[in-house]
Each structure stands twice: as C-alpha cells, then as structure tokens.
C-alpha positions in Angstrom: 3.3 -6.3 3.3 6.2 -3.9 3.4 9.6 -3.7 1.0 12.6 -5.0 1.7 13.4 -1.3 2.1 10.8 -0.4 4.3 11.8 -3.2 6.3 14.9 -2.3 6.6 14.2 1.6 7.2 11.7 0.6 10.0 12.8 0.2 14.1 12.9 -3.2 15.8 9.6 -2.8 17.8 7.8 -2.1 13.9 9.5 -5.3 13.1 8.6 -7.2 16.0 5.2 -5.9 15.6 5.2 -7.0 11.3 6.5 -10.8 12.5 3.8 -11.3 15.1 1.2 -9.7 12.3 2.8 -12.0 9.8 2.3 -15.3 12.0 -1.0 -14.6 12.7 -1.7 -14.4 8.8 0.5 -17.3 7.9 -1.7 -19.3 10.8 -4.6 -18.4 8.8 -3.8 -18.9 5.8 -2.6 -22.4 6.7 -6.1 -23.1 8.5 -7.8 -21.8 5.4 -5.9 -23.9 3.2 -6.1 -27.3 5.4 -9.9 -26.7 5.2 -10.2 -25.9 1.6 -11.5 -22.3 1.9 -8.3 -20.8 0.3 -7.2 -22.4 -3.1 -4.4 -20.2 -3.9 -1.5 -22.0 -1.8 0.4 -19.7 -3.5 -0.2 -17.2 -0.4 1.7 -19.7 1.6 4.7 -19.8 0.2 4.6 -15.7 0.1 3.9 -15.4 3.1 6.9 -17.8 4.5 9.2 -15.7 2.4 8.3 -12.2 3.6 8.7 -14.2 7.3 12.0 -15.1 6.5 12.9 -11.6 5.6 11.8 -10.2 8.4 13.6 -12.3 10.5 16.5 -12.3 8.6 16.6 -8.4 9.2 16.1 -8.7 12.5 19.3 -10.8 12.6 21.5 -8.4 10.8 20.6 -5.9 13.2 21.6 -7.7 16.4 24.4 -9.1 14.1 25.1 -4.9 14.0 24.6 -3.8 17.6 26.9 -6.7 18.6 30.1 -5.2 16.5 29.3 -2.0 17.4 29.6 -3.6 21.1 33.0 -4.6 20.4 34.3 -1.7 18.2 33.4 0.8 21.1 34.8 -2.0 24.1 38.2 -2.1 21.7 38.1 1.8 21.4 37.8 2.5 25.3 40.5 -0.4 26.3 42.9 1.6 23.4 42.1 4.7 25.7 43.0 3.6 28.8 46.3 2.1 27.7 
C-alpha cells in the first residue's frame, strides 16, 4: 500500500493498475474471511479505505483535466473576440 502522497504523485495508468491490485486483494480477503482462514477483519475495513482513496484521487484528477478543459476553451474564445 502506497501514501496518500505517493498516490497522489503517481500517473493515472499506476492508479488504475493499484485499484485493480487493490480489488483483487479486497476479493481475497473477503473469501478468506467468509471461510474463516483470516481472523483479522480488521484488513477489510483497511483495505476498503485505501480503495476509497484511490478512487477518490482518481476523481480529483478528472475533476482537474475537466477545468483545465474549460479555462483553456474560455481562453481561446477571449482570443478570437
């Protein structure tokens, strides 16, 4: 598992590539814990989280490219005028 800052320092394919890592393990971890090989269902519940921010970063940075969309639209239509 990576920091928030790595996380955030890392590209979109690295991230894409961490969430389908992270699924995988959370898919695991729930088999294990349904069968009672894992007893720590801690490991669940950490793994959700570090889900969610993965995927909460991946949504800032669309959130990003989208208003940097619009700022450079706004900026050429200024232009031509």
């Amino acid at each position: 598992m990576f920091s928030i800052q790595e996380l955030r320092s890392s590209t979109g394919k690295e991230l894409m590539l961490e969430l389908a890592k992270t699924r995988k393990e959370m898919l695991k971890i729930r088999i294990n814990l349904r069968t009672k090989h894992e007893k720590d269902t801690s490991k669940a519940q950490k793994t959700k989280q570090y889900l969610a921010q993965i995927l909460t970063i991946l949504n800032e940075t669309k959130d990003e490219r989208k208003v940097e969309k619009i700022v450079t639209k706004t900026k050429i239509l200024k232009k031509k005028k």
